[in-house]
Structures are given as C-alpha cells and as structure tokens.
C-alpha positions in Angstrom: -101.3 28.6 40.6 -97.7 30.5 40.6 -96.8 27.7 43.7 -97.9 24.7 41.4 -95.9 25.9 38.5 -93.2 26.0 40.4 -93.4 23.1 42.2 -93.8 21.2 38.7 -90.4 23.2 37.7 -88.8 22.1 40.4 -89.8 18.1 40.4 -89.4 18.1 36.4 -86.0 19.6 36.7 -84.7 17.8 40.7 -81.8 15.4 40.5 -83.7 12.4 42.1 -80.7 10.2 43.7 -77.1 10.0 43.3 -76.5 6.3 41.8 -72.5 6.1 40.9 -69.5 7.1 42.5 -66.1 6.8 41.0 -62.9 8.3 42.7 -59.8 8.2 40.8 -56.4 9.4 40.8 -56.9 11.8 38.0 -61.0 12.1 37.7 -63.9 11.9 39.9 -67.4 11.2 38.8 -70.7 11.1 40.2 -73.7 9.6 38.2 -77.5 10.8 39.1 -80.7 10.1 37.7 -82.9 12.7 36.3 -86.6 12.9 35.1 -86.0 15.5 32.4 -82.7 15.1 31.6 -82.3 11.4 32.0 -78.8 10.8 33.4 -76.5 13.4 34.8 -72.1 13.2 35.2 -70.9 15.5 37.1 -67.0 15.1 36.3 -64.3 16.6 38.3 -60.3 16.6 36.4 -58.0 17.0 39.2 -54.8 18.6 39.0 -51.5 17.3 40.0 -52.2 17.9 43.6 -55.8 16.0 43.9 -57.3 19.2 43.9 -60.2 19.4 41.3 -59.2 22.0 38.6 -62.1 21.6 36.5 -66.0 20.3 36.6 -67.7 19.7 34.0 -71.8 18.6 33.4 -72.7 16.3 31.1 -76.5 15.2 30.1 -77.2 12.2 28.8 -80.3 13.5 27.0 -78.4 16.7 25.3 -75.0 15.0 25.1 -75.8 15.1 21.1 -75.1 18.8 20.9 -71.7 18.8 22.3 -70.5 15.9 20.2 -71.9 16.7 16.8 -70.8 20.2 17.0 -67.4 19.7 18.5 -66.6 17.1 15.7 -68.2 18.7 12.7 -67.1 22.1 12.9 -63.8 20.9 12.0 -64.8 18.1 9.9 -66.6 20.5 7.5 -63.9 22.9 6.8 -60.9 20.3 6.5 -60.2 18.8 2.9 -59.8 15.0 3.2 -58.6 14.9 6.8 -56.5 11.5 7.9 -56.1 11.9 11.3 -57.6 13.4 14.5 -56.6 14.1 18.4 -59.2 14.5 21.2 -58.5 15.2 24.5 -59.7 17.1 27.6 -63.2 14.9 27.7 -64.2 11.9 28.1 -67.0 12.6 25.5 -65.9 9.4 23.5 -69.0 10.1 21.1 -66.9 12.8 19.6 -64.4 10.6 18.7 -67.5 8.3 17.4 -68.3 11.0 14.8 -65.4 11.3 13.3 -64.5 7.5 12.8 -67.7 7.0 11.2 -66.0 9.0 8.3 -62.7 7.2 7.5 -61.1 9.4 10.4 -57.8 7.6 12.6 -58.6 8.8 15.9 -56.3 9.0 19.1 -58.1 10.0 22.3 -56.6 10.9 25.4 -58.6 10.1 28.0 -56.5 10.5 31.6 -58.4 7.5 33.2 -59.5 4.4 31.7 -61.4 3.1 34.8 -63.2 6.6 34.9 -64.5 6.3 30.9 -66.0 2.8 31.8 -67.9 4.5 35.1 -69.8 5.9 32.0 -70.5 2.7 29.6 -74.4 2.9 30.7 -74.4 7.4 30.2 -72.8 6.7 26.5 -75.0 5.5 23.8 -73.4 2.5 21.8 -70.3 2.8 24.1 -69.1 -1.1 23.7 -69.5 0.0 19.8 -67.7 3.0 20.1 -64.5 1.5 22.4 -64.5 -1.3 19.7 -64.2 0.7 16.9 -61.0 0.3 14.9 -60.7 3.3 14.1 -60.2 5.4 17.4 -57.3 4.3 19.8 -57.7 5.3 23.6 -54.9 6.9 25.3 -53.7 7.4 29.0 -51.0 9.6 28.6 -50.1 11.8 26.0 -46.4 10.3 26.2 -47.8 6.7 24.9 -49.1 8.6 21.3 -46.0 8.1 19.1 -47.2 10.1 16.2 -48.1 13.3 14.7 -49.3 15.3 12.5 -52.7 15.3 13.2 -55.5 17.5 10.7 -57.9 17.9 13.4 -57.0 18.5 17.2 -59.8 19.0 19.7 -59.0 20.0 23.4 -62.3 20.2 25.4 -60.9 22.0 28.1 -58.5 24.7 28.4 -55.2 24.4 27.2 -52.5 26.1 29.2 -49.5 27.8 27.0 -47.4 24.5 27.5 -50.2 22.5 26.0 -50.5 24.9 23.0 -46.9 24.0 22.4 -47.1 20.4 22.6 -50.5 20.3 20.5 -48.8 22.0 17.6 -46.2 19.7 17.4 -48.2 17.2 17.0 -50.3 18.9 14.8 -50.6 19.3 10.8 -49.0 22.2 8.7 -52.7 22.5 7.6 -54.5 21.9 11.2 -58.0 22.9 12.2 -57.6 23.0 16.3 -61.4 23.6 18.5 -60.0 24.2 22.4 -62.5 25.0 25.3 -62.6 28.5 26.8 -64.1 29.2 30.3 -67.3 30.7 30.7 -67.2 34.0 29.0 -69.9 35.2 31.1 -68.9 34.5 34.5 -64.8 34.4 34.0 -64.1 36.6 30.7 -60.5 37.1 31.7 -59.7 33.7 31.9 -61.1 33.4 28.6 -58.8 36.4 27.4 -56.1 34.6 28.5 -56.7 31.4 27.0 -57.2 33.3 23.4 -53.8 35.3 24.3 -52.0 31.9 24.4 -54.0 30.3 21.6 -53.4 33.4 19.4 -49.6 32.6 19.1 -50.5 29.5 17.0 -52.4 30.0 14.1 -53.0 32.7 11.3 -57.0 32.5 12.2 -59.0 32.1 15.6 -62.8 32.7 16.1 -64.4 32.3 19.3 -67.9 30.7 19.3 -70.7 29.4 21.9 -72.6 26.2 21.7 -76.3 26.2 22.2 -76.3 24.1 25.2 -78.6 24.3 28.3 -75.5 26.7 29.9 -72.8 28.6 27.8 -70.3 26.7 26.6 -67.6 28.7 24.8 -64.8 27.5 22.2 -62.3 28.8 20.0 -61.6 27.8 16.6 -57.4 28.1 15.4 -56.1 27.6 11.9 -52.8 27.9 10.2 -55.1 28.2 6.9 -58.9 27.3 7.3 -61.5 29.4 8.3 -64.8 28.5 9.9 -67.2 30.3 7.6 -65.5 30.9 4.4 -64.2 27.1 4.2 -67.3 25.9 5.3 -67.7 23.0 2.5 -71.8 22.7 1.7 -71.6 19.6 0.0 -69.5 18.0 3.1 -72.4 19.3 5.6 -75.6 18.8 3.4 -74.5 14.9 3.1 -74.4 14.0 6.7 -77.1 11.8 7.9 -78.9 10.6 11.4 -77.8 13.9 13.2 -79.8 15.9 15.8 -78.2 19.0 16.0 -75.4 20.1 13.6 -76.0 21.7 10.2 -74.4 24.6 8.1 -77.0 27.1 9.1 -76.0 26.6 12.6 -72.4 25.9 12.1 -72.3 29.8 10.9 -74.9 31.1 13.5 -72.4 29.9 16.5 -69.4 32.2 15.4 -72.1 35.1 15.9 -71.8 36.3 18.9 -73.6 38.8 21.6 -72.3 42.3 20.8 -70.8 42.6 24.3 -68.3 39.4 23.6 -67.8 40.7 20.2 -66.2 43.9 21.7 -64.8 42.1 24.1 -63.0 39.4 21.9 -61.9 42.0 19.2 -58.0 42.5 20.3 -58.0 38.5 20.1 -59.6 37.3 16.5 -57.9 36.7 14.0 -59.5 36.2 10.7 
C-alpha cells in the first residue's frame, strides 16, 4: 500500500514534458506541463554577465495567490491611489488587478519577447497587454515619470534600486519588495530589510501562503499594513480566489522564530 501511495504522489505531482524554451538576453524560460499543477515556468533573470541571478517558479494553477495578494495588500491600505510601478516579474496579472480599479500602471518587464513566451501560462493575457491602463516597459530609463502611490518589486532590490525606487516614488508610498527565502537564506533576507529600512518610517515582513515560502516586506513613509487596513476597500472586491482582510492580517503573523529573527529590522 505505502509503494502505491507513493507512486500516485509521485505521477500526480511529475513534470510530464518540457514543451517551451525561450533564451534571451536578460531572461530564460522553460514551459512544462503538469497533471496537478497545470503549467509550470521555470524563469531564470540573469545578471549583467549572463549568469542567472535569480529563478523563480510560477504555477499556472496557483498563480492567483501571488497576484491578488501582491496587488491588494497595498491597494487596501492606500487612500485613492493614481498610480502604480511593478517590476521584478513578469506576473502581468498583478498589474491586471490594479487596472481593473482606475489604477495607471507602468510595468517593467526586462524582456518583451520573454512575457509573450507566456501568452498561453497567463489567463486573459491579450486582455491584459491591451489594457489601457497599464504601460509595459523595457528599461527603467524609458519611464519618464514619478511619483508613484504604489511600487511593487518582486524580487530583491539591491541598495541602488532602493534609491532609484524612492525617487520615483510618492511622499505617501506603500512599497511590497521580495525577500529571499527566510528559511533557507535568512541573512540575505537581513540584508535586504537593512537596505529597505533606510526608506520608510514603517516595514513589516510577511509570507504568502504559496506551495513554498515566499517572503515580502511591506515599507511606508506613513501607512501601515494592519492599522490602515480599509474594510470597506477589501469587503467590496469581487471574483477573487484568495485575498481577503482576514488573511491580509494573518500574513504579517509570523513563526515565532522569524519574529525574533526580524525584530532589530521592523519598523512599525
């Protein structure tokens, strides 16, 4: 019996072939097929020496839980936001969320030919490139404006990068930025928060529920992520398959272990 169980883990959960391969200058990505998880990109950001920096997983049939929570968090503690940066993903469903709600959104995306290697991974994707309200970026040096209410950075800014996003960023911002895996690679996490801290009077650390960890940090000049939390922002949204209040609050709760860990670097 203990054989056949795992056998059916092991053919549920098996990558069954590898159909896409895209090579670029700045991104790699590989497309496989999946009987659980539908579709699988496995996305490599390479650095300015070809050498990949960063991978990141994306499932097609849990790709909801990234982009709601990345773009409501913010959304539901910012009064009247305008305008809104992504970058550091090619996660355009993100920027999806936050158009539907009046939002100007700018997207950086590093790789044009690499975001349309995921047209068939991406539900509604012609929708979502047509949309007028999000603009798609190469280069951070085409974006000609500022002041942006809500800045996400998927990955891991570097102390530059925290520089350059708060330039471009609102008196009143509300900035979410990736953290590495504060399981496996705390002190590059600690770093990251080190940098970050320098930026705004509040910063909370929180963790997705995603099939692995994924850790961000939230960094304010004046919102925070519970006490701002507007209710009757949240309780109105509609169609959504993961975010609500309940578990915007329950994110920022961390294991005791991180909490220690973290202490020296929140600011709230």
């Amino acid at each position: 019996m203990t054989n056949e169980v795992t056998k059916s883990f092991q053919n549920q959960y098996s990558i069954t072939n590898k159909f896409a391969d895209y090579k670029g200058k700045t991104i790699d990505i590989e497309l496989f097929s999946s009987e659980v998880l539908q579709q699988i990109a496995l996305i490599s950001f390479k650095g300015d020496g070809k050498e990949q920096i960063r991978k990141v997983v994306m499932t097609q049939r849990y790709n909801f839980i990234e982009s709601e929570m990345l773009a409501y968090i913010p959304y539901c503690v910012t009064t009247n936001p305008k305008k809104a940066l992504i970058c550091g993903t090619l996660n355009v469903t993100i920027a999806n969320h936050l158009a539907q709600h009046n939002i100007s959104v700018d997207m950086v995306v590093g790789d044009m030919e690499a975001l349309y290697t995921l047209s068939g991974f991406i539900p509604g994707f012609k929708e979502i490139k047509e949309n007028p309200n999000i603009t798609f970026y190469e280069r951070f040096m085409d974006i000609k404006q500022s002041g942006y209410d809500i800045i996400i950075y998927v990955s891991s800014p570097k102390p530059h990068e925290f520089e350059a996003l708060r330039k471009m960023a609102n008196e009143k911002f509300v900035c979410i930025f990736g953290l590495a895996n504060c399981y496996l690679e705390p002190s590059i996490a600690l770093d990251t928060l080190a940098c970050g801290m320098k930026f705004g009077h509040v910063m909370m650390p929180f963790m997705l529920p995603m099939l692995t960890p994924s850790f961000y940090a939230f960094l304010s000049n004046y919102a925070h992520p519970l006490a701002d939390l507007q209710l009757q922002k949240s309780d109105m949204l509609d169609n959504l398959q993961c975010y609500n209040a309940n578990l915007h609050t329950s994110v920022f709760r961390l294991p005791v272990f991180l909490q220690h860990i973290f202490a020296p670097y929140v600011k709230n």
